[in-house]
N, C-alpha and C positions, 0 to 999 in steps of 0.2 A: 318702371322697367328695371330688373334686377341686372346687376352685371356682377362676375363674382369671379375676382383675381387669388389664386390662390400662387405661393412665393413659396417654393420647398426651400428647409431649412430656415428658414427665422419666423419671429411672431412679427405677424400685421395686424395693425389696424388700419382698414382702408375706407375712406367717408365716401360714397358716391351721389351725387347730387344731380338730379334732372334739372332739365332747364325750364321745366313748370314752376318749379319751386319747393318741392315737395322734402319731405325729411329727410335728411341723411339714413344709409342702409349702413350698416357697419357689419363687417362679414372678420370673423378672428379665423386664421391657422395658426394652430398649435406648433410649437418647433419638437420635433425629435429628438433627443440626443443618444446617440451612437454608443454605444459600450461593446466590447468583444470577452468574451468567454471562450476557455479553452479548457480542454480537461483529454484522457485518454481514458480506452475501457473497448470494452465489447459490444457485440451489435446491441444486446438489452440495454446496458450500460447509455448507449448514444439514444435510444429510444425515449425512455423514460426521461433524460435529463433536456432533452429536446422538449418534448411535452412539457418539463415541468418551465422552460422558457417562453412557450407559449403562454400559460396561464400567469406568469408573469408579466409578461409585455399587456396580456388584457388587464390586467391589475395595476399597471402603469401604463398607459397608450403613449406615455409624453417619449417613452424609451426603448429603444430599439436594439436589439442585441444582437449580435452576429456572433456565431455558434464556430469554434474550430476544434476537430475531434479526430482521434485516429488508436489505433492499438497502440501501447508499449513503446514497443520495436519504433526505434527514429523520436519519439516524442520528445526526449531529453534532449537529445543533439539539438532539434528544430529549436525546442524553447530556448535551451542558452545562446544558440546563435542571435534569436529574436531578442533575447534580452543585453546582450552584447551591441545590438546597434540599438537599442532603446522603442523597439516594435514589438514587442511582448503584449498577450492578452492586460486586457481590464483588470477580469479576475481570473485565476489559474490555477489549476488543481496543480500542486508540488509534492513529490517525495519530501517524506523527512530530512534526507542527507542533502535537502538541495540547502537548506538552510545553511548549515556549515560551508556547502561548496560555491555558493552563490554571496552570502550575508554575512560571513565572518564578524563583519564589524556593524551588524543589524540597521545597517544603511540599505542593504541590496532591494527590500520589498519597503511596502508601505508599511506606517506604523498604523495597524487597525484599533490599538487604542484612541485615535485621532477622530476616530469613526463617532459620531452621534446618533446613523440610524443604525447600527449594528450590535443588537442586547446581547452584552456581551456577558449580561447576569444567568444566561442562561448554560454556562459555563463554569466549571470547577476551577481553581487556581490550579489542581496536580495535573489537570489536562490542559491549562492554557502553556504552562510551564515549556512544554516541548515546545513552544511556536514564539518564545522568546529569544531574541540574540542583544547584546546588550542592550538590556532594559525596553527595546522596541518588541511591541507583538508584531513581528512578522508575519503570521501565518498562525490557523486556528486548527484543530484538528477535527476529523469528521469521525472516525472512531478508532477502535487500538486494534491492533495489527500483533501478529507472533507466530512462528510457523509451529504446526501442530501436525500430528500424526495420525494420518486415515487409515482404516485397517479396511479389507472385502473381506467381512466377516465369511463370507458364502465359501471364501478360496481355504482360509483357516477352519471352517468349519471339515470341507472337503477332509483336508489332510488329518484330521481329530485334534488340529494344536487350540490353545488359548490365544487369544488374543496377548501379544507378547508386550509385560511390561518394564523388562530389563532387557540389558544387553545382551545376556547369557539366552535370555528366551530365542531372540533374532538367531541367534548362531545354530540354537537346535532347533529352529523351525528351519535354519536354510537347509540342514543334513537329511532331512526330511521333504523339501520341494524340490532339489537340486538335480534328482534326477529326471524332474519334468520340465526344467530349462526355468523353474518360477523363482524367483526374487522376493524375500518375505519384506523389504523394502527398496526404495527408491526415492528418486530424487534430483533437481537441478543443482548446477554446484553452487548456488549463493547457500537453496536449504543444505547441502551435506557439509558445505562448510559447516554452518552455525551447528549441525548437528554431530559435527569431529568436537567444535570450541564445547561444546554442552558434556562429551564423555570426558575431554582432556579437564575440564574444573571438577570434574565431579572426581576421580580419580587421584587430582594432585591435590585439590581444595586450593588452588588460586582461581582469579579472575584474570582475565586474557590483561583487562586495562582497569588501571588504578590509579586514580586521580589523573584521569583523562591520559597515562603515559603508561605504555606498554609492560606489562607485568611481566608474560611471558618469556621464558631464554628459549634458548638455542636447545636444550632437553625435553623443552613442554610442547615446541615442534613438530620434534623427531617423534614425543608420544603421539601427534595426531599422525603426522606419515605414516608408521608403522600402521596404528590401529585404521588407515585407511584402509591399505595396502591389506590389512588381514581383513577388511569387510569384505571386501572385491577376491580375495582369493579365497576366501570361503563363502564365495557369493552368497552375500547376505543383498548386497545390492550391485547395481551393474557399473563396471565404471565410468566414470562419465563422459566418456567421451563416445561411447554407445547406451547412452542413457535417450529414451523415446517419450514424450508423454503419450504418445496416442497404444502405446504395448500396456498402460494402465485401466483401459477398458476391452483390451483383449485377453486381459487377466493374465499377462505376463509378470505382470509386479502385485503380489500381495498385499501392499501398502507404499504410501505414499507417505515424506514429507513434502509439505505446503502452506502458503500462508491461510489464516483463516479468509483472508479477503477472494484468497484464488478458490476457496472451497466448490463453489456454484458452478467456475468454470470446469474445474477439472471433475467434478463427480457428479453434476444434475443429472445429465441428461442418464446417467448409468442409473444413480437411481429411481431415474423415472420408468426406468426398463426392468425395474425391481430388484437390482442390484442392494445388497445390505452391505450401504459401508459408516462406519461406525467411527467414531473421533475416540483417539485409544489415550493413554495419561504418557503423559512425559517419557521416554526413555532415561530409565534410570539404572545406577549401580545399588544393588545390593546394599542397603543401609542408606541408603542419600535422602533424603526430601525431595516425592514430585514435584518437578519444576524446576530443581537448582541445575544452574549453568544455562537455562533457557533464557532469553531474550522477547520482550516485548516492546511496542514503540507506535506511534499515529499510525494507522490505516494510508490515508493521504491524507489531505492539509486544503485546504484553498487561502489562499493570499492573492491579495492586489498588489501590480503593478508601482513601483516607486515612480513611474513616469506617466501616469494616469491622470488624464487632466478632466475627467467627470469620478471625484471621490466620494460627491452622495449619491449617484448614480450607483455605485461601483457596490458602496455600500449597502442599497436596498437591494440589489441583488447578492450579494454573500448573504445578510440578513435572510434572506428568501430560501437560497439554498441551503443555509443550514440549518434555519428554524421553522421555519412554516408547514404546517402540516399538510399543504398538497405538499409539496417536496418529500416528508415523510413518507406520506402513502406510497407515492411513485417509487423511492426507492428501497423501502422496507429496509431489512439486512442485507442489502446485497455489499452494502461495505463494511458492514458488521455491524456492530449494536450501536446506533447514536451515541455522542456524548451528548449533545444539546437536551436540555431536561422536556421541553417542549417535545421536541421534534420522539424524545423515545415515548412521552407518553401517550402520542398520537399512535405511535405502530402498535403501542399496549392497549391501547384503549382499540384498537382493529384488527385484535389477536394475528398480529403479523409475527410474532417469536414464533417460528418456529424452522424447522430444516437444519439443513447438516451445516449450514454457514452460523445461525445460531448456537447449536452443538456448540462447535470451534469454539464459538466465540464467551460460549458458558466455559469451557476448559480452561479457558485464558483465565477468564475473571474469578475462578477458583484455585490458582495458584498466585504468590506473591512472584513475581519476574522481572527481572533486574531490567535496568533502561538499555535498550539497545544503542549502544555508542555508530552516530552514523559512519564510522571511518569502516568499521565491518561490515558496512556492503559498497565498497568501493571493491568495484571489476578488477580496478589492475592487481590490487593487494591480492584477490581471490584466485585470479589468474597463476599469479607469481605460487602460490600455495601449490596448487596442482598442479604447475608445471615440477614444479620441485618434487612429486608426488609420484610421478610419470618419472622422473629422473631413476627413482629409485625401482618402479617396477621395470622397467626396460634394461636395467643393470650399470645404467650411467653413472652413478653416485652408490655410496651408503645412502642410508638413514641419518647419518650423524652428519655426513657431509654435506647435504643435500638442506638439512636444518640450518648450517652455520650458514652455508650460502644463504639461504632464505631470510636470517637475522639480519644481513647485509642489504637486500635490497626491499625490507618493508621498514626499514631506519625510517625512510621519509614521508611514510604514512603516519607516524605518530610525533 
């Protein structure tokens, strides 16, 4: 007679013996162990990546993953609270700037070089680069990231214009839409920042930041103020404080800037409705090289936990999500073109290049684009900008005034 004790949570061996005398039955449970994952993204986004933890856990039965996921909005606040009391996911999808705000002293995450099951050969040194903080690999990256300019060719078509590849084009394309309340572009203020920083280098031929410390004065400011200020009042774009994304599939804005990674959300479903929109070249000055003044940088990142106490656990699932070709399949480009050499020769090898998030992501990799310094995309800096910005169109300040103030309180961002 069989009896069969099973112990959640540990390995047993359990001998049971009749009183006939008969052989011991020896019955094993396997133990579990626990890992948690967390990441943000869209309902596709949580689909797929759900799935691809499924075929996981069946490819490992011994381990068990517990899934936490949400949009955006709140993700960052939740995780640094969680990593501040030391309850942070296993492993954790991160912004690039979390590195700097989190790891300064490349203590804050695990060093994935420690990793034995994590091929980390499947990896460039110029891509591992970004997810080092002294000498520790903090964080890997999943692909490269840069905001890029979508054109509705259908809306530019309407009005007779080109597809505009200078600045001067945007301004007589708005003379031209303005009377139909259309916007030949648009934009949230992280993109029309980087997209002021991209006119203002192109114009003066500096960089914003040089050798990690603030290049720009109190004059290379006032030129973006100004040349905001003249976007908005010859509406070229709206400004942002009635700035809509959902007015960009009612074809109120002619264009968009966007990351390539946002490309899917903000323009699928439009062109799935047969909408043509089209990834346009850099906005450039007359004489510059497409590309100069733009900015590129990781897509997102995943890194483990420094306080993770399952790290070959931890590691066959990064391993998993970043190389393995179910993972591939599941999520094609949707975060943009893999670095992992594996993982892209699976989407190639199952002609998954292709769509408007590829597009982007071909424009990126066809222009040279300076490192994105994570301190330009910190909020309150950006904040601080447009409020100074708003000073001057409301009549509070000059231009020049409104710049020296502004030198004064991003002192401490650099």
């Amino acid at each position: 007679m069989k009896k069969i004790l099973a112990i959640t949570g540990s390995i047993s061996l359990i001998l049971f013996t009749a009183c006939s005398g008969r052989e011991p039955v020896v019955t094993q449970q396997e133990k579990q162990t626990e890992i948690n994952l967390s990441w943000w993204g869209t309902d596709a986004r949580n689909r797929y990546t759900i799935k691809a933890v499924e075929i996981f856990e069946e490819q490992h039965p011994d381990i068990k993953v517990n899934c936490s996921y949400s949009e955006w909005s709140g993700y960052e606040e939740r995780s640094k609270i969680q990593m501040r009391s030391n309850t942070e996911a296993d492993v954790m999808q991160i912004n690039f700037s979390w590195l700097s705000q989190y790891s300064e002293d490349g203590k804050g995450y695990y060093d994935i070089n420690e990793l034995e099951n994590f091929d980390i050969s499947n990896f460039s040194e110029d891509f591992l680069k970004y997810g080092i903080k002294k000498n520790h690999l903090n964080a890997v990256p999943i692909a490269m990231n840069a905001e890029t300019v979508y054109i509705n060719q259908d809306i530019y078509n309407k009005y007779g214009l080109d597809v505009p590849q200078t600045w001067d084009d945007l301004f007589r394309s708005a003379d031209v839409m303005k009377k139909d309340g259309v916007y030949p572009m648009s934009g949230a203020s992280k993109s029309i920042w980087l997209y002021l920083i991209a006119h203002t280098e192109q114009v003066t031929g500096k960089k914003i930041i040089k050798k990690n410390k603030l290049n720009f004065k109190a004059k290379d400011f006032q030129n973006m103020i100004e040349f905001y200020k003249e976007l908005v009042d010859r509406s070229v774009i709206p400004q942002l404080e009635y700035y809509d994304s959902k007015e960009i599939a009612k074809g109120t804005y002619a264009g968009s800037i966007a990351w390539v990674s946002d490309a899917t959300n903000y323009f699928g479903s439009m062109i799935e409705d047969g909408v043509n929109i089209v990834t346009a070249d850099y906005t450039t000055t007359d004489g510059k090289d497409v590309g100069e003044g733009w900015y590129a940088k990781p897509a997102t990142m995943y890194a483990i936990s420094k306080n993770t106490q399952h790290p070959e656990e931890a590691g066959l699932l990064l391993d998993f999500l970043m190389n393995s070709p179910e993972m591939a399949e599941l999520q094609g480009v949707e975060k943009g073109i893999p670095l992992s050499r594996t993982a892209k020769k699976t989407i190639e090898k199952n002609y998954m290049l292709y769509g408007i998030q590829y597009e982007a992501s071909q424009k990126m990799e066809g222009c040279e684009l300076a490192e994105l310094s994570p301190v330009l995309e910190n909020n309150s800096l950006i904040d601080a900008f447009f409020s100074a910005c708003n000073d001057v169109i409301y009549d509070k300040a000059t231009a020049k005034e409104s710049a020296e103030n502004l030198m004064i309180k991003i002192a401490e961002y650099f």
